[in-house]
KESE-822814 format. One record per atom (N, C-alpha, C): residue number from 0; residue in one letter; atom name; x, y, z. Coordinates in nm, 3 decimals. Layout:
PT i aa at u v w
PT NUM a CA X Y Z
...
% end
This chain:
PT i aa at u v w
PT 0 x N 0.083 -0.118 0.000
PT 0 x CA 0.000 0.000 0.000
PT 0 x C 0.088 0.125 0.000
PT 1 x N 0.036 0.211 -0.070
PT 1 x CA 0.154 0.338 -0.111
PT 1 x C 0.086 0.395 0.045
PT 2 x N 0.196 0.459 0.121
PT 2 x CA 0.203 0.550 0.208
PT 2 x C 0.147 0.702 0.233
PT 3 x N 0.167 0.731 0.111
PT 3 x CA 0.121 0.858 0.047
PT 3 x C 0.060 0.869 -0.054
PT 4 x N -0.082 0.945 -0.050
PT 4 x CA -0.149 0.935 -0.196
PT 4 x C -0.124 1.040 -0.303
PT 5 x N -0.085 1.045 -0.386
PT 5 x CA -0.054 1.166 -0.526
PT 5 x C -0.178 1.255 -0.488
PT 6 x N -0.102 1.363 -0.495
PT 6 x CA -0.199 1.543 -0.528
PT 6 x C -0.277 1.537 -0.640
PT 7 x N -0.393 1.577 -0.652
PT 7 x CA -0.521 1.582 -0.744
PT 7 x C -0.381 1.756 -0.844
PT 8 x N -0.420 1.741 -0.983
PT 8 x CA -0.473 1.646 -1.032
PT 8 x C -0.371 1.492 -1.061
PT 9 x N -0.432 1.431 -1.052
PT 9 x CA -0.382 1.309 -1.089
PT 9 x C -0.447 1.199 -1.181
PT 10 x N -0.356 1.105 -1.227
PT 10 x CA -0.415 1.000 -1.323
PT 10 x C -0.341 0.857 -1.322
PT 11 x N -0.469 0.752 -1.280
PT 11 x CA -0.360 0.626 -1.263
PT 11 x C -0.431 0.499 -1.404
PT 12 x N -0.331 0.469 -1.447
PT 12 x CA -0.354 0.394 -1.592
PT 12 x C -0.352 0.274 -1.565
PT 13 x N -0.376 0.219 -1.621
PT 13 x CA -0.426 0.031 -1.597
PT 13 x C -0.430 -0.024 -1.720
PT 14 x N -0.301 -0.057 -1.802
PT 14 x CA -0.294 -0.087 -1.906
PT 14 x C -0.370 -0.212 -1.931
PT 15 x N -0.425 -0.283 -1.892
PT 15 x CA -0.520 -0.386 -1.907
PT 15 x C -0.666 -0.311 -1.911
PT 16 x N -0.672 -0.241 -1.853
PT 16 x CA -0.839 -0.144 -1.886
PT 16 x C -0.800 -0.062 -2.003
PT 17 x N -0.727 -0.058 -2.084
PT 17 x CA -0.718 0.049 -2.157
PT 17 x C -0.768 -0.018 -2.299
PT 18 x N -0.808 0.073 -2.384
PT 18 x CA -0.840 -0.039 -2.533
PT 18 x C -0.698 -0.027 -2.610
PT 19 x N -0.687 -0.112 -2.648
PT 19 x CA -0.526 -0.106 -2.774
PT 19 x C -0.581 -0.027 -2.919
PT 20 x N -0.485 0.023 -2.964
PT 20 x CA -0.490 0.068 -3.123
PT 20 x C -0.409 0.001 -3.183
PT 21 x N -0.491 -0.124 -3.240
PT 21 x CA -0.415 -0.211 -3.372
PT 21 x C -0.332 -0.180 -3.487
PT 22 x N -0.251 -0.199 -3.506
PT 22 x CA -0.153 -0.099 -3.573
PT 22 x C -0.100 -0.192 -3.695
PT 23 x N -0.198 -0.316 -3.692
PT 23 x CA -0.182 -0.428 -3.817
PT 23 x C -0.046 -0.524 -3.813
PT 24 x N -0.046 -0.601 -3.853
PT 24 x CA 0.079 -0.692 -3.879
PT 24 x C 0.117 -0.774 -3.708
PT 25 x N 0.037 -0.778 -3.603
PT 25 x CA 0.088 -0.819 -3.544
PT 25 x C 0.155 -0.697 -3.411
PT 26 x N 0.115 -0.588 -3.434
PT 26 x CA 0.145 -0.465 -3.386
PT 26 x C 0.071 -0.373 -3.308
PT 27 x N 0.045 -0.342 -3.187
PT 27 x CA -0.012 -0.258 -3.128
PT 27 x C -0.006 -0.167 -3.024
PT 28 x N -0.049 -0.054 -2.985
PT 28 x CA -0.006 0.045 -2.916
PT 28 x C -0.147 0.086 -2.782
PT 29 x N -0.070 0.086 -2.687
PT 29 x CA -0.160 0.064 -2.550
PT 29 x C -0.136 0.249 -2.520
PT 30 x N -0.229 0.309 -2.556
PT 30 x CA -0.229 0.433 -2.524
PT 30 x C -0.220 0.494 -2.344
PT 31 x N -0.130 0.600 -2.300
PT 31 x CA -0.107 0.583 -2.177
PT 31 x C -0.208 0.740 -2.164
PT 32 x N -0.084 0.895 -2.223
PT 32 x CA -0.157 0.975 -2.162
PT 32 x C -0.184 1.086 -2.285
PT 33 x N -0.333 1.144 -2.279
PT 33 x CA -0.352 1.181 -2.476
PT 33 x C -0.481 1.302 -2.404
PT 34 x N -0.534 1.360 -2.526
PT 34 x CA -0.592 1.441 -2.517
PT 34 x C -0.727 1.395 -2.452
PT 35 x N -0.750 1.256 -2.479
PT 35 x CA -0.864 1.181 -2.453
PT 35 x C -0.871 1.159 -2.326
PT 36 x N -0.770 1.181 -2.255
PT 36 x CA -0.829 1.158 -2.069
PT 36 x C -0.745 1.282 -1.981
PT 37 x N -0.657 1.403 -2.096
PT 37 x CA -0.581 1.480 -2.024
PT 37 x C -0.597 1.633 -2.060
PT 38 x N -0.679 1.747 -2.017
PT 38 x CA -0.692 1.843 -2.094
PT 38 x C -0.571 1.877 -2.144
PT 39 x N -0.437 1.878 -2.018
PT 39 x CA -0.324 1.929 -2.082
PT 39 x C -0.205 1.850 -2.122
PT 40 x N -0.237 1.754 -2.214
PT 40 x CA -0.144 1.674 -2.288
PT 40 x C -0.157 1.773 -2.471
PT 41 x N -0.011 1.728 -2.481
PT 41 x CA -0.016 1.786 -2.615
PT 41 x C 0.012 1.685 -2.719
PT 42 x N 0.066 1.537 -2.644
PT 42 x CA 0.096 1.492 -2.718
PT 42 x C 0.022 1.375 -2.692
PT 43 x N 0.082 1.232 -2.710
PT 43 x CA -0.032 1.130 -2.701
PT 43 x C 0.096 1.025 -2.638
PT 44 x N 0.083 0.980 -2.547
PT 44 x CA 0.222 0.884 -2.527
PT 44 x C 0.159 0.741 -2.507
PT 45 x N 0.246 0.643 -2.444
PT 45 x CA 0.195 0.488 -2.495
PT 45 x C 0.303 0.399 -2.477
PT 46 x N 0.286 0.297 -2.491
PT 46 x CA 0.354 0.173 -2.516
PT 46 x C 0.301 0.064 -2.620
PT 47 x N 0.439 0.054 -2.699
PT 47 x CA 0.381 -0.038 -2.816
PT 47 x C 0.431 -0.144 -2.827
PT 48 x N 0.348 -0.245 -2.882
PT 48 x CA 0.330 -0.385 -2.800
PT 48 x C 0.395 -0.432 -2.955
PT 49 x N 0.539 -0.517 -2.976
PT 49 x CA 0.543 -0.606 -3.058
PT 49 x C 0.477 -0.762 -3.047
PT 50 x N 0.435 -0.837 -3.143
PT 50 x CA 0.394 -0.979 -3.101
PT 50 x C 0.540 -1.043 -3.202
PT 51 x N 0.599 -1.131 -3.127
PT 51 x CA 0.728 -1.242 -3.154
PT 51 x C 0.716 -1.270 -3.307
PT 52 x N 0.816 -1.193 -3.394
PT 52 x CA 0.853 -1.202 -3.515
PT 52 x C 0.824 -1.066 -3.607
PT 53 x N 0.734 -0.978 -3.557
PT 53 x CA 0.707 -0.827 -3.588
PT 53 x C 0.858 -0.770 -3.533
PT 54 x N 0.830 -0.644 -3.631
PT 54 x CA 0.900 -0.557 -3.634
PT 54 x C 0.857 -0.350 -3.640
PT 55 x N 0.921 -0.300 -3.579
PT 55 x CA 0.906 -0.170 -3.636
PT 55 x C 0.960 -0.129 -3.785
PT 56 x N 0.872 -0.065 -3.896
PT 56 x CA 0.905 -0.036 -4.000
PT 56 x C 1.011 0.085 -4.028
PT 57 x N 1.085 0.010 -4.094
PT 57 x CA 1.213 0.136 -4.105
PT 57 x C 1.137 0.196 -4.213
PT 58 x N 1.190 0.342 -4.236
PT 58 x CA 1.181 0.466 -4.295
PT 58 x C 1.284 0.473 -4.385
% end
């Protein structure tokens, strides 16, 4: 049990409650913190999920 609870505002993520964005091939991205749950995000951050034999596409 955390000792201390985080100052409002705050936000706690549960990457298993979250929906994934399929990103095709075996590829997907678990959205963390975005405009969709943060007024002041500018950007959209995440973790992206390879499945065993995918790759990120080079440029």
């Amino acid at each position: 049990m955390c000792p201390q609870r985080p100052t409002e505002p705050s936000l706690l993520i549960r990457p298993d409650e979250v929906d994934r964005f399929d990103r095709g091939g075996g590829v997907a991205t678990i959205p963390c913190v975005g405009k969709w749950n943060s007024e002041k995000a500018v950007v959209t951050t995440g973790q992206t999920v390879f499945q065993p034999g995918t790759a990120c596409p080079c440029s």
